[in-house]
C-alpha positions as CSV (number, residue, x, y, z in Angstrom):
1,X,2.8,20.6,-6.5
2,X,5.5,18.4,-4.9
3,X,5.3,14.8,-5.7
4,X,6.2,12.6,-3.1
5,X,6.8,8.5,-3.4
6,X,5.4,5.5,-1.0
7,X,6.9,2.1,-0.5
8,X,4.0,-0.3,0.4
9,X,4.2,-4.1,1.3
10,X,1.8,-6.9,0.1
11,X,1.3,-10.2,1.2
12,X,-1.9,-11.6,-0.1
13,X,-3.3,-14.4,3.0
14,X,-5.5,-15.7,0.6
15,X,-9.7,-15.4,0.9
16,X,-9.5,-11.9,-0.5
17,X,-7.3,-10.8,3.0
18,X,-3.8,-9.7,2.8
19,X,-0.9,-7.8,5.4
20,X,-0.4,-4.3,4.0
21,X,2.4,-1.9,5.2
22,X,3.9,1.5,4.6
23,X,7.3,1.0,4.4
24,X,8.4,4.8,4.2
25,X,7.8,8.0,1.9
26,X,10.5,9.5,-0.1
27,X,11.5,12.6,-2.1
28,X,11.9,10.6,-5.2
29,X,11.5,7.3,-7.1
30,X,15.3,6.6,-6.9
31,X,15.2,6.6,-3.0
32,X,11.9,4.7,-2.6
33,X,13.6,2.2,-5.3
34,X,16.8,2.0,-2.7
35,X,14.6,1.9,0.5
36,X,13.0,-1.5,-1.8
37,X,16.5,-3.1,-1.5
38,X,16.9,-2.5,1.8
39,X,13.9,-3.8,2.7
40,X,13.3,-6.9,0.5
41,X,16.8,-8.6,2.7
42,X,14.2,-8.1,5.8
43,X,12.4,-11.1,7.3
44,X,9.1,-11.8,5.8
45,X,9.7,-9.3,2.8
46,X,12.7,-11.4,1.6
47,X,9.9,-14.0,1.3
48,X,7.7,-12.4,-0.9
49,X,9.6,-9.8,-3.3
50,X,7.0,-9.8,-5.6
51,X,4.8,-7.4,-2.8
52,X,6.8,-4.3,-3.3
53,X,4.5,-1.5,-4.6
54,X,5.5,2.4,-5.4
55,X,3.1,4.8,-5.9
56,X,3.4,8.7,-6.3
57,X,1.5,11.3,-4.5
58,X,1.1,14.5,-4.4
59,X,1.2,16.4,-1.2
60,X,-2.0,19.0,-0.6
61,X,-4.3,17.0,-2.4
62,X,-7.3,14.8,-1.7
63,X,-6.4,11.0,-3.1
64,X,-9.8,9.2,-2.0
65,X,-12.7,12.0,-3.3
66,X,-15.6,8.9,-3.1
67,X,-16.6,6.8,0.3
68,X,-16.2,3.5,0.6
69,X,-17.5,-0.5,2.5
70,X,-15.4,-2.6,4.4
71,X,-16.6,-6.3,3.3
72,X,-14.7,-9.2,5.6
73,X,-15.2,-12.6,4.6
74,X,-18.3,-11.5,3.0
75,X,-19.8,-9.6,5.9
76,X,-20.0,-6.0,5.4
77,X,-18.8,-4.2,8.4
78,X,-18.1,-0.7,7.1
79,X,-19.9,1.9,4.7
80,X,-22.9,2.0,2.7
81,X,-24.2,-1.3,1.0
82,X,-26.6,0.7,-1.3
83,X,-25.6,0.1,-5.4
């Protein structure tokens, strides 16, 4: 299997929210690492460099094998609320 690496982006908002984003996917950890200095001079991310996140993946397989809820300021709003 081919491994491939993601460059995420958090800023927590407080109250449980927070601004996620996919920066990019790379080949390898060294080029995600180098796409994280690039980025972290950015406006906002230069504000919180502490958000930077790198995860590997591999490609043709399922990641997320269970469903989920969506709860919003403690309103569910997606999914199943059964235990």
């Amino acid at each position: 299997m081919t491994t491939v690496y993601l460059l995420f982006h958090e800023h927590d908002l407080g109250d449980g929210d927070s601004d996620d984003k996919l920066i990019g996917v790379y080949s390898s950890r060294e080029e995600a690492l180098q796409a994280r200095e690039r980025a972290v001079l950015l406006d906002g991310f230069r504000d919180v460099p502490e958000g930077f996140i790198i995860d590997a993946y591999e490609l043709g397989k399922d990641h997320w094998t269970t469903g989920y809820v969506t709860v919003v300021s403690g309103r569910l709003i997606a999914g199943n609320n059964r235990g």
